[in-house]
Backbone as CSV, one residue per row, in Angstrom:
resi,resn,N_x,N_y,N_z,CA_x,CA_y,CA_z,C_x,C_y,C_z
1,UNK,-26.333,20.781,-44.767,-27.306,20.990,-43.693,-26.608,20.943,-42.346
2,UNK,-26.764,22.066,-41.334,-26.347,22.109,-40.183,-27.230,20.727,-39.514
3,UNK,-26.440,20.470,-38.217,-26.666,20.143,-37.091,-28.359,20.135,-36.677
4,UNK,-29.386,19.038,-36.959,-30.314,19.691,-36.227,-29.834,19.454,-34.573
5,UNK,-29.848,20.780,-33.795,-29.317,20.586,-32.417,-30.712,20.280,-32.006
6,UNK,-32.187,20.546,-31.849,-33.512,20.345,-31.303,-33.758,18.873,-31.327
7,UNK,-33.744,18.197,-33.082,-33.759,17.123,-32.899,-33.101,16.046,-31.897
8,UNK,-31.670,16.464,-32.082,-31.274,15.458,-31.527,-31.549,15.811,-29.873
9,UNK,-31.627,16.738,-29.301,-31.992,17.112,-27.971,-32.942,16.311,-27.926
10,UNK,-34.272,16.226,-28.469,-35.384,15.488,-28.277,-35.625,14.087,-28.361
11,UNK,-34.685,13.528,-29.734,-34.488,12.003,-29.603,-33.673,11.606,-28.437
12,UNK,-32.627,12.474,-27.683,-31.643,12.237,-26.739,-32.496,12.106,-25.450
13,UNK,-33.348,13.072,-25.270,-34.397,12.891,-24.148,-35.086,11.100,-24.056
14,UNK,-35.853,11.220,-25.074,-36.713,10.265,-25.790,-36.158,8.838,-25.119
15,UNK,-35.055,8.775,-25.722,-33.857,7.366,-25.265,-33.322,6.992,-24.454
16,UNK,-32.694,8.085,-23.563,-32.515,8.181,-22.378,-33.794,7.938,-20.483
17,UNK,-35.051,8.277,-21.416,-36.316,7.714,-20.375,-36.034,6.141,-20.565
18,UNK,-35.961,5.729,-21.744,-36.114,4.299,-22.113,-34.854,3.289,-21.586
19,UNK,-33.718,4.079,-21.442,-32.245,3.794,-21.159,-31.691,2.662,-22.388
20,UNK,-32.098,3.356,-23.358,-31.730,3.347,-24.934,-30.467,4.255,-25.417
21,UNK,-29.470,3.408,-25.672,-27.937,3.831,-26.111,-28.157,4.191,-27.306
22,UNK,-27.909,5.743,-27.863,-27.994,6.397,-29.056,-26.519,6.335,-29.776
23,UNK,-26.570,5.804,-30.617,-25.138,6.274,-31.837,-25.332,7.110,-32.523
24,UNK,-24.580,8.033,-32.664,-25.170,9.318,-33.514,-23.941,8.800,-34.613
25,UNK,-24.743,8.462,-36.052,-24.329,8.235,-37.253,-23.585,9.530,-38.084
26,UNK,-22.154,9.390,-37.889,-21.340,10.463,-38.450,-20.266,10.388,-39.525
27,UNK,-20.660,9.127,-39.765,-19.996,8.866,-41.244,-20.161,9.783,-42.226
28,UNK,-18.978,10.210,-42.601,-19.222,10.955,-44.359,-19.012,12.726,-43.913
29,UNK,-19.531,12.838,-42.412,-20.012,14.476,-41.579,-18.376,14.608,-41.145
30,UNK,-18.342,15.954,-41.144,-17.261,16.845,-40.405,-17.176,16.515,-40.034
31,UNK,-15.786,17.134,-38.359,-14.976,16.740,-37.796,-16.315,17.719,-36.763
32,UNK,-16.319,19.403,-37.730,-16.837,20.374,-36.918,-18.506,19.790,-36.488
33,UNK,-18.941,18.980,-37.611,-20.764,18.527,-36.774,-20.289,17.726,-35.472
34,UNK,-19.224,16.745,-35.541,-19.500,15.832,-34.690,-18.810,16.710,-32.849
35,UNK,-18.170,17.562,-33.660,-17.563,18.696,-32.004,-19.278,19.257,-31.683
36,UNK,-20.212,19.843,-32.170,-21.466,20.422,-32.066,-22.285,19.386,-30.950
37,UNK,-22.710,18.326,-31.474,-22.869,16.705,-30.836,-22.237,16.622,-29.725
38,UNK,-21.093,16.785,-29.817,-19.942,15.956,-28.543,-20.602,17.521,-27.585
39,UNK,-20.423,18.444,-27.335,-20.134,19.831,-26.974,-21.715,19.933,-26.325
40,UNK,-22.475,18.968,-26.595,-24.411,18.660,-26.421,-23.702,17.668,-25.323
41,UNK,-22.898,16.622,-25.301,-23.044,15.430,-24.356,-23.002,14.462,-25.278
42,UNK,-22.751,14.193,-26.762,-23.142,13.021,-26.975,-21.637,12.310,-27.022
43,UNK,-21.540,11.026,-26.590,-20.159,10.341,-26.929,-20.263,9.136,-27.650
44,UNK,-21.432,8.530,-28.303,-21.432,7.274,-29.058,-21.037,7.624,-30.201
45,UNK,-20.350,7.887,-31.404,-20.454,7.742,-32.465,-20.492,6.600,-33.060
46,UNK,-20.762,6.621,-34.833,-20.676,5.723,-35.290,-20.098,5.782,-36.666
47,UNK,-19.054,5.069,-37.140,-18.624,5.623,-38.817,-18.565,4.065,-39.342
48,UNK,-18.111,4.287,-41.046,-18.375,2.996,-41.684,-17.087,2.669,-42.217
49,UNK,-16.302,3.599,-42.420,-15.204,3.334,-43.144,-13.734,3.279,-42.274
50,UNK,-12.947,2.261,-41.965,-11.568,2.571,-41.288,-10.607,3.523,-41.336
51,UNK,-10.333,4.164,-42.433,-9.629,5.132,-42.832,-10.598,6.442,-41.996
52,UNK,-11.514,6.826,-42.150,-12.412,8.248,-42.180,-12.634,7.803,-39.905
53,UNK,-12.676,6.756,-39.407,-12.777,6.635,-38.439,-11.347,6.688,-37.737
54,UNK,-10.556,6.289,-38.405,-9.057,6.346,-37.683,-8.517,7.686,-37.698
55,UNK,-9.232,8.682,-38.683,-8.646,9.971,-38.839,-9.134,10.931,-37.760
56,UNK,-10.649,10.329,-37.914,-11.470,10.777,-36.745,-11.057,10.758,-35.252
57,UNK,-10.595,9.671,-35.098,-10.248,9.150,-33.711,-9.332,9.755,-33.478
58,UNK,-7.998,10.019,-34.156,-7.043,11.176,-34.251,-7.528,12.534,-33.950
59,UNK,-8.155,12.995,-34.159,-8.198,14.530,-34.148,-9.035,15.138,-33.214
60,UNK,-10.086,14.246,-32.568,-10.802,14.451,-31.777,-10.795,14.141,-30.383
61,UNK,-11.151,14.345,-29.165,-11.281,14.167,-28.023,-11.649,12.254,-27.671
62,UNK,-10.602,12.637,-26.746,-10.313,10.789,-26.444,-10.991,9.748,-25.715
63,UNK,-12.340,10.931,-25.037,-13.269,9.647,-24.248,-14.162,9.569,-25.124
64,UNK,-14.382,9.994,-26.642,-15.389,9.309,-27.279,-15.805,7.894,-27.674
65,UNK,-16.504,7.478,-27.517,-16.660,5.777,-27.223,-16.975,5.703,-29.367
66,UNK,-16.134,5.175,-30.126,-16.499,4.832,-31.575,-16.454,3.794,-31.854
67,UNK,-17.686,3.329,-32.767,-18.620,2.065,-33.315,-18.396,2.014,-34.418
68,UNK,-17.650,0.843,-35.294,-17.764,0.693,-36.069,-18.518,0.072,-37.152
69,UNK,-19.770,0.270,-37.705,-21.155,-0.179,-37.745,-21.269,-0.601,-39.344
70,UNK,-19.954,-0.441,-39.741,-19.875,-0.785,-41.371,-19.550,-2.161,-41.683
71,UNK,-18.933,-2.393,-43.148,-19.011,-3.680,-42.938,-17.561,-4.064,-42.757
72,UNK,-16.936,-4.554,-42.244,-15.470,-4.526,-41.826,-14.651,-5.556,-42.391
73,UNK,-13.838,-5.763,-43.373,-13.180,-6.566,-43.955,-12.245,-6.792,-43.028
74,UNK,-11.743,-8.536,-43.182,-10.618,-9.173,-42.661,-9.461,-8.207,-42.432
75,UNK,-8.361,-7.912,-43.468,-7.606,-6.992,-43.149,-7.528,-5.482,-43.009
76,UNK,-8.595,-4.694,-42.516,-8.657,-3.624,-41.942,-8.991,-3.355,-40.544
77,UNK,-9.309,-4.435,-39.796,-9.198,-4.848,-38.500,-8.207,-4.023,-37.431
78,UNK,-7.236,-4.267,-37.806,-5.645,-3.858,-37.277,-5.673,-2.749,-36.998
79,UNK,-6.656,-1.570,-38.256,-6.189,-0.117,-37.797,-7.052,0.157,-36.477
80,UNK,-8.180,-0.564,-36.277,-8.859,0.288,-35.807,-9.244,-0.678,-34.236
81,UNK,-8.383,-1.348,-34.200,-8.482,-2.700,-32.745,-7.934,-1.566,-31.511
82,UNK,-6.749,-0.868,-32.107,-6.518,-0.578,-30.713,-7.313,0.859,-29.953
83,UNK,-8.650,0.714,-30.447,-9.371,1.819,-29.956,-10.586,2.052,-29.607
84,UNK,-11.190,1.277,-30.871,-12.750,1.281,-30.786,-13.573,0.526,-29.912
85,UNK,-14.570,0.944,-29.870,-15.582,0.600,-28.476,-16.053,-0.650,-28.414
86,UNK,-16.658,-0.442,-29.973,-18.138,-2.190,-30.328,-17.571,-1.558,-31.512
87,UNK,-17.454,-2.758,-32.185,-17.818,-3.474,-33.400,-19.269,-3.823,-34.081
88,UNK,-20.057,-3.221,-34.848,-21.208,-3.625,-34.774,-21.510,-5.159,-35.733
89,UNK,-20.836,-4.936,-37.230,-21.603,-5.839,-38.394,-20.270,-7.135,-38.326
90,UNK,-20.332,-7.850,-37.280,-19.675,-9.238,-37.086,-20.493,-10.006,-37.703
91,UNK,-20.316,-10.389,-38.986,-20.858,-11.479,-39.950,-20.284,-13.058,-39.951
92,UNK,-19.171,-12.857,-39.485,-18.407,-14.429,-39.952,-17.598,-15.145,-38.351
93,UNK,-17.483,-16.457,-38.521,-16.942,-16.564,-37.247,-15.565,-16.387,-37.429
94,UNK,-14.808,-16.700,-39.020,-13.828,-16.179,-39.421,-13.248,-14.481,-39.075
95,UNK,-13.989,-14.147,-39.514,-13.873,-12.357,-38.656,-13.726,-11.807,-37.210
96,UNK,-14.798,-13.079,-36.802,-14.210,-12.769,-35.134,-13.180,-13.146,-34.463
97,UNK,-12.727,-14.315,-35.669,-11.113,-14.790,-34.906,-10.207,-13.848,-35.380
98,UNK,-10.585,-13.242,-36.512,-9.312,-12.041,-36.588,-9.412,-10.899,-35.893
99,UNK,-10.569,-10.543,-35.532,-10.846,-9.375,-34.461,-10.185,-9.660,-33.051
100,UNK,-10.327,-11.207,-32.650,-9.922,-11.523,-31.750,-7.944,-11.347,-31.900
101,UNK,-7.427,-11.801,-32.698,-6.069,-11.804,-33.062,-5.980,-10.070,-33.039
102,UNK,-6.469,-9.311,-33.348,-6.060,-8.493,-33.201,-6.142,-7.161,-32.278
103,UNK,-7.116,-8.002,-31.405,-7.140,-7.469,-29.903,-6.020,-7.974,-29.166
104,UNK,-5.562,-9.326,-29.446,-4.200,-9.721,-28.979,-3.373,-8.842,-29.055
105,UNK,-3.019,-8.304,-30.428,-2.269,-7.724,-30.602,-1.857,-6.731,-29.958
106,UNK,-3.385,-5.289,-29.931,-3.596,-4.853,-29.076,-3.407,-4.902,-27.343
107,UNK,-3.782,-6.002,-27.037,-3.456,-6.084,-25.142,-5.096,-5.631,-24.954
108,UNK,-5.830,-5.617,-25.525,-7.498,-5.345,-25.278,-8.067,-6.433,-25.587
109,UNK,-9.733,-5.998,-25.211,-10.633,-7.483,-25.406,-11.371,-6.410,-26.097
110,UNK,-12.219,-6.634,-27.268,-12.976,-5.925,-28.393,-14.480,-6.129,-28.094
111,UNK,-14.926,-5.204,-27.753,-16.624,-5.738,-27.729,-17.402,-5.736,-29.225
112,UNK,-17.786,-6.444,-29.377,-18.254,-7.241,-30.772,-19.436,-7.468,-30.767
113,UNK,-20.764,-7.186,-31.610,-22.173,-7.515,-31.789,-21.607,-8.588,-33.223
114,UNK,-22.791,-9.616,-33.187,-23.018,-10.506,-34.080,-24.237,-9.948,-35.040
115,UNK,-23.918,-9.859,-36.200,-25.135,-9.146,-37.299,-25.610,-10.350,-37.592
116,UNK,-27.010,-9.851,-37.447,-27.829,-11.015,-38.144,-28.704,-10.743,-39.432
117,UNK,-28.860,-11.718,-40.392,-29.621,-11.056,-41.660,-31.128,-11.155,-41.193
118,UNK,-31.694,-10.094,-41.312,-33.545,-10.282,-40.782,-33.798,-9.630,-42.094
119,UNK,-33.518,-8.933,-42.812,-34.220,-8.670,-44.099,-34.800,-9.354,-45.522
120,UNK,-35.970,-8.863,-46.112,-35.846,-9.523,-47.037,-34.564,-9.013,-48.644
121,UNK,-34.567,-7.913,-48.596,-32.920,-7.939,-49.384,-31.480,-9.000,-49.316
122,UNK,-31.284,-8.704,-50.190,-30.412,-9.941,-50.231,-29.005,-9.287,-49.916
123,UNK,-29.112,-7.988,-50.424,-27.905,-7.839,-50.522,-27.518,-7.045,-48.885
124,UNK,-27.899,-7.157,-48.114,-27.667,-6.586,-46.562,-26.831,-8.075,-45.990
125,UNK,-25.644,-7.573,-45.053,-25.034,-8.860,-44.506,-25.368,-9.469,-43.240
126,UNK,-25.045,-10.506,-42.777,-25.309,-11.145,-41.759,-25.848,-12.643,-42.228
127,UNK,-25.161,-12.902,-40.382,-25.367,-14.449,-40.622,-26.803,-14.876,-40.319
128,UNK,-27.310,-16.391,-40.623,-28.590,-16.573,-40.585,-28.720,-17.568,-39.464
129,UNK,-29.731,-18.202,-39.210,-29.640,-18.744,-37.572,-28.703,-20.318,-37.294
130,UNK,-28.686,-20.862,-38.641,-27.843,-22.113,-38.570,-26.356,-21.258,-38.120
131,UNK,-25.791,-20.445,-39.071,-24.186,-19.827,-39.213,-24.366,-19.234,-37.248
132,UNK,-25.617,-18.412,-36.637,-25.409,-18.068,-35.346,-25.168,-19.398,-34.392
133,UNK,-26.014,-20.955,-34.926,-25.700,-21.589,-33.647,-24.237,-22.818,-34.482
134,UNK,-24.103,-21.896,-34.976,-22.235,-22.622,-35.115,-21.496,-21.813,-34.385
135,UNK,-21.630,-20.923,-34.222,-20.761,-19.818,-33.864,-20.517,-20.246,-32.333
136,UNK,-21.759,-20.302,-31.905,-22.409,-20.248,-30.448,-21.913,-21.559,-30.066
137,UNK,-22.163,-22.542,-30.994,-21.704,-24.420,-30.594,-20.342,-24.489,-30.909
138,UNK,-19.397,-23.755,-31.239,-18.550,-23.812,-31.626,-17.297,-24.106,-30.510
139,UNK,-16.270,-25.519,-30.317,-15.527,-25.262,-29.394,-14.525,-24.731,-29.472
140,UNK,-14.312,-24.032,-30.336,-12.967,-22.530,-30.408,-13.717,-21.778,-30.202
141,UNK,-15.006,-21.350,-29.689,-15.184,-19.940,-29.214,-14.438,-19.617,-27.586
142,UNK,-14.325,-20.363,-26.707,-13.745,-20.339,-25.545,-12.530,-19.448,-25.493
143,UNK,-11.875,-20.110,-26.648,-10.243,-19.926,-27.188,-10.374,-18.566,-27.269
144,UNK,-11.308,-17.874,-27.607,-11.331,-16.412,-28.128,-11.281,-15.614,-26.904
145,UNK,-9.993,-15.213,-26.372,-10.008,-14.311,-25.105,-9.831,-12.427,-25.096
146,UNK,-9.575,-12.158,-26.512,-9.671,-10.832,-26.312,-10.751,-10.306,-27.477
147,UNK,-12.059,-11.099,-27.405,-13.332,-10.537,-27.709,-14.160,-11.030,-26.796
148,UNK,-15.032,-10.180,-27.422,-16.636,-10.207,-26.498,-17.852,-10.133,-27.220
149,UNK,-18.577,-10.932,-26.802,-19.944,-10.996,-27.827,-20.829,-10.355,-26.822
150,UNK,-21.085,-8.982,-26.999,-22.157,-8.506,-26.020,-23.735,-8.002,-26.601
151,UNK,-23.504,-8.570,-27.753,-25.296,-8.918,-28.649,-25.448,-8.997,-30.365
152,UNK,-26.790,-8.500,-30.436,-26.648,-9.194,-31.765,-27.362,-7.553,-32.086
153,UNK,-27.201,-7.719,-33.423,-27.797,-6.992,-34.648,-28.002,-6.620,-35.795
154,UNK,-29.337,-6.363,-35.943,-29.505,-6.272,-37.680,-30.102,-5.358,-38.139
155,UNK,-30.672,-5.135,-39.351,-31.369,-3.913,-40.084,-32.400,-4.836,-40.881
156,UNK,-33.920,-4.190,-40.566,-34.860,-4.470,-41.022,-34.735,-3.992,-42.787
157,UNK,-36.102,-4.583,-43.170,-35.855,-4.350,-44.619,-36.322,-2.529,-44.832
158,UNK,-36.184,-2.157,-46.097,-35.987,-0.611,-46.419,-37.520,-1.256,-47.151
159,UNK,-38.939,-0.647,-46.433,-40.200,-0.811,-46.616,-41.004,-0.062,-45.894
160,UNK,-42.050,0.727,-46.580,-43.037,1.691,-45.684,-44.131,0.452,-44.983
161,UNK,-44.302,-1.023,-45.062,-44.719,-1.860,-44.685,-44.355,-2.454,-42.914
162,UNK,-44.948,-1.492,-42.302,-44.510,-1.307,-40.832,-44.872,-2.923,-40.206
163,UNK,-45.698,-3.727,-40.896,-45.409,-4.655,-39.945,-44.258,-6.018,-40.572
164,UNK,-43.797,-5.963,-41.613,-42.625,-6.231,-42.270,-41.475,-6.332,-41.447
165,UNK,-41.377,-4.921,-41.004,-40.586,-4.364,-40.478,-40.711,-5.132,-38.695
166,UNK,-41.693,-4.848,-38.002,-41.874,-5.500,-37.188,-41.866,-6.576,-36.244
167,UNK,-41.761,-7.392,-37.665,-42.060,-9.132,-37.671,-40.587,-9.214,-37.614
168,UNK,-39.528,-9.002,-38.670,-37.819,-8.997,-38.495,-37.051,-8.858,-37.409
169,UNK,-37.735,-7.206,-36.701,-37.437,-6.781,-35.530,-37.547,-7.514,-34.441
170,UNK,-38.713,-8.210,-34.397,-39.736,-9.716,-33.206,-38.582,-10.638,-33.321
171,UNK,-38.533,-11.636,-34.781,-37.217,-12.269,-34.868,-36.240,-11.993,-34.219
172,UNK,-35.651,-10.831,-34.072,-34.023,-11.052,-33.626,-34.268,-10.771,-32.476
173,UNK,-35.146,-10.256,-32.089,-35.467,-10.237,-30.488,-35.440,-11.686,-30.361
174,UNK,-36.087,-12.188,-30.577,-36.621,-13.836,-30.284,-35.243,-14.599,-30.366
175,UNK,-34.361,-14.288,-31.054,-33.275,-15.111,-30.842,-31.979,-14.402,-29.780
176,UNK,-32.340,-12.727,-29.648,-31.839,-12.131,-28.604,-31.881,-13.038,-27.335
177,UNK,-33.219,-13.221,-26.924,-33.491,-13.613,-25.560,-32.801,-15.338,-25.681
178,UNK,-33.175,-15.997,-26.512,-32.956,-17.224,-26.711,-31.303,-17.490,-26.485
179,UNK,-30.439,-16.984,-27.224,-28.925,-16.260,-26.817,-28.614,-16.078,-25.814
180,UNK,-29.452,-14.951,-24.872,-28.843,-14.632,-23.841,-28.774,-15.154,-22.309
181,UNK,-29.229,-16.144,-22.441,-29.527,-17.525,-21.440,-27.594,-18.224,-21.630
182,UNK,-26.935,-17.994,-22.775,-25.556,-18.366,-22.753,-24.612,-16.985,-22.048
183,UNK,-24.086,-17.705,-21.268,-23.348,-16.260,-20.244,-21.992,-17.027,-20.119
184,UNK,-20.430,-16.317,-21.194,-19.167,-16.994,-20.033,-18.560,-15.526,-20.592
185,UNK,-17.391,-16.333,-20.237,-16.520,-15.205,-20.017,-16.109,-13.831,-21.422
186,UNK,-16.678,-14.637,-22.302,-16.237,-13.965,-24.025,-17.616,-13.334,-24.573
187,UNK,-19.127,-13.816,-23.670,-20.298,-13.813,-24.549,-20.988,-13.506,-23.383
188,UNK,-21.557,-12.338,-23.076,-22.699,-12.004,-22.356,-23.599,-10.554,-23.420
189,UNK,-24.907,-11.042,-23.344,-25.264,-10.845,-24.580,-26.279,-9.727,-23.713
190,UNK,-26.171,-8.359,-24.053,-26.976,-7.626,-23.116,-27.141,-6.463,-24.158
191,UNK,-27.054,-6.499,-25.609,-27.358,-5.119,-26.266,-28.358,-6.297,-27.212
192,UNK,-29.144,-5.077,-27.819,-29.968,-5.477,-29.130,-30.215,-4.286,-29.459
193,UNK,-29.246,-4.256,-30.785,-29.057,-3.183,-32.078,-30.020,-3.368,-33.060
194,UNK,-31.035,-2.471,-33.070,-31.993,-2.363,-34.002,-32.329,-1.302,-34.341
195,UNK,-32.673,-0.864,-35.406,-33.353,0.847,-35.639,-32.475,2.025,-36.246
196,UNK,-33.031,2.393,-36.922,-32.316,3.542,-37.639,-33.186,5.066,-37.611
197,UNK,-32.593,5.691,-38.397,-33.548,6.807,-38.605,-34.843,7.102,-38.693
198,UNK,-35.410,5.738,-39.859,-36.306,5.570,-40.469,-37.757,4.593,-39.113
199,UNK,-36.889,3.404,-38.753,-37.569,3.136,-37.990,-37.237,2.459,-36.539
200,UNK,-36.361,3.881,-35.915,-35.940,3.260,-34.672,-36.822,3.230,-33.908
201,UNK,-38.157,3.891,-34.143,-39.131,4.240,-33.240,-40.233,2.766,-33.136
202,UNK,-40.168,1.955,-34.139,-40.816,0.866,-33.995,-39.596,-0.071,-33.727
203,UNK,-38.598,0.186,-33.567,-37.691,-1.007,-32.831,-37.266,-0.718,-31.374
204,UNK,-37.599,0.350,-31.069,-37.880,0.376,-29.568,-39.031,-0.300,-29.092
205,UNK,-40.201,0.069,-29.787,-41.322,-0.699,-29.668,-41.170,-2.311,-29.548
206,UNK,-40.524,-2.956,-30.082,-39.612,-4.443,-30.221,-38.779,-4.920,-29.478
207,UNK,-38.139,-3.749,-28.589,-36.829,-4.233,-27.730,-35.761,-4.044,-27.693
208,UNK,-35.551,-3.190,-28.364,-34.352,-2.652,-29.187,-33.851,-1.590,-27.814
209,UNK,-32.413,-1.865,-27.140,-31.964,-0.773,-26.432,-30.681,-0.195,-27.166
210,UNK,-30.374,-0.456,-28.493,-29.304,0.595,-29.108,-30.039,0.969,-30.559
211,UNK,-29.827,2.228,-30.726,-29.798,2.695,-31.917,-29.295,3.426,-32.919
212,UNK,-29.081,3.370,-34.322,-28.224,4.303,-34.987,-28.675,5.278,-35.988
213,UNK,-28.701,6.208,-35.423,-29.349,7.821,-36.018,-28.123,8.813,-36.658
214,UNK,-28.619,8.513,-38.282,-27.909,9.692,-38.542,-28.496,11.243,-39.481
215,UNK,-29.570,10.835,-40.007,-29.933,11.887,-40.821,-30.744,12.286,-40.083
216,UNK,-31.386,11.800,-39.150,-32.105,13.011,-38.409,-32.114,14.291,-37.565
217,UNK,-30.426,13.791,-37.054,-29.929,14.326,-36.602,-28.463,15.039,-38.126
218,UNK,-27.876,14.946,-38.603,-26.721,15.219,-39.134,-27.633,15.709,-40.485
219,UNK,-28.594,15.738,-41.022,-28.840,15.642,-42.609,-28.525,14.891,-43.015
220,UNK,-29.183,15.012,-44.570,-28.285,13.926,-45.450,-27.518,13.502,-45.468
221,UNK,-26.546,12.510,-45.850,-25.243,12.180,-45.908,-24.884,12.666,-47.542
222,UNK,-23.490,12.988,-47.116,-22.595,13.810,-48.430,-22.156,13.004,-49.111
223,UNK,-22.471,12.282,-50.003,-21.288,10.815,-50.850,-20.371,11.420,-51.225
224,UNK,-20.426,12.556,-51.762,-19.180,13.089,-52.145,-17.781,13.333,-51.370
225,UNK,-18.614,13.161,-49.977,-17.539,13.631,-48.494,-16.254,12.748,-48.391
């Protein structure tokens, strides 16, 4: 499936009244959909895998701002520190000290969202609110000078039960705001990542100023890709 170019013109409108940061979800998609996108104005991407994003980042035009929104294991960190924008699925405080080590490495500071679990699935990651106020109480977070905690986010549960969905969304808002009363030099907390394809439109409704769209814009995704 091509490019819907209308759609995304219209969600791009849509987000932009709201001053709602769009990721256009391009994991798995060409090199040629995401030039179509870029060639419209868009520069957020978002991919899941290190390898398919580092290849990406290679071949394509260099002010694209790329999110890595997957789930990011300890040692694959390294490839992709000296480039990427945000980090989205920061699960562990263990992970952020290696993100952090390897922004060192780098000579950069990494902007980093904290995932939180709001679903009822089990198998979706993120930490839960005790693991967030360790993180937060924690006195080695100071120590951490080449990251940045600039918000949190999660993914509601996969349910046509819109106020399910709702109530999750309310949650991480509720601990958004509660969070963002902490301001230093590593942690100023000014995004809330919520919403997908399915229901970014009720997580705007919630508070949500980032979102990640990919089949509405890109089609299906190719597993085979």
């Amino acid at each position: 499936m091509a490019v819907n170019k209308e759609t995304y013109k219209k969600i791009k409108e849509e987000l932009q009244l709201n001053d709602i940061t769009l990721i256009a979800v391009s994991k798995s998609k060409p090199i040629e959909d995401i030039k179509v996108l870029y060639d419209l104005g868009q520069r957020d991407f978002g991919e899941n895998y290190v390898q398919e994003l580092a290849d990406k980042y290679e071949a394509l035009p260099k002010d694209i701002q790329w999110h890595f929104i997957g789930h990011l294991q300890s040692n694959k960190g390294k490839f992709i520190a000296p480039f990427v924008s945000l980090i989205h699925g920061v699960d562990s405080f263990k992970l952020l000290k290696e993100i952090n080590k390897q922004g060192e490495k780098s000579k950069r500071i990494i902007n980093c969202l904290l995932q939180i679990h709001i679903a009822e699935e089990e198998t979706k990651f993120g930490l839960n609110e005790d693991e967030l106020d360790d993180i937060f109480g924690s006195t080695e977070l100071k120590d951490l000078k080449s990251i940045k905690i600039c918000g949190l986010m999660g993914m509601a549960s996969f349910t046509e039960n819109e106020e399910t969905i709702r109530n999750e969304f309310r949650y991480l808002k509720t601990l958004f705001h509660s969070y963002s009363r902490l301001k230093t030099n590593n942690c100023q907390l000014t995004t809330l990542s919520m919403g997908m394809s399915a229901d970014y439109k009720l997580a705007i409704e919630e508070g949500s100023n980032m979102v990640r769209i990919g089949s509405l814009i890109f089609g299906e995704r190719n597993y085979n890709a």
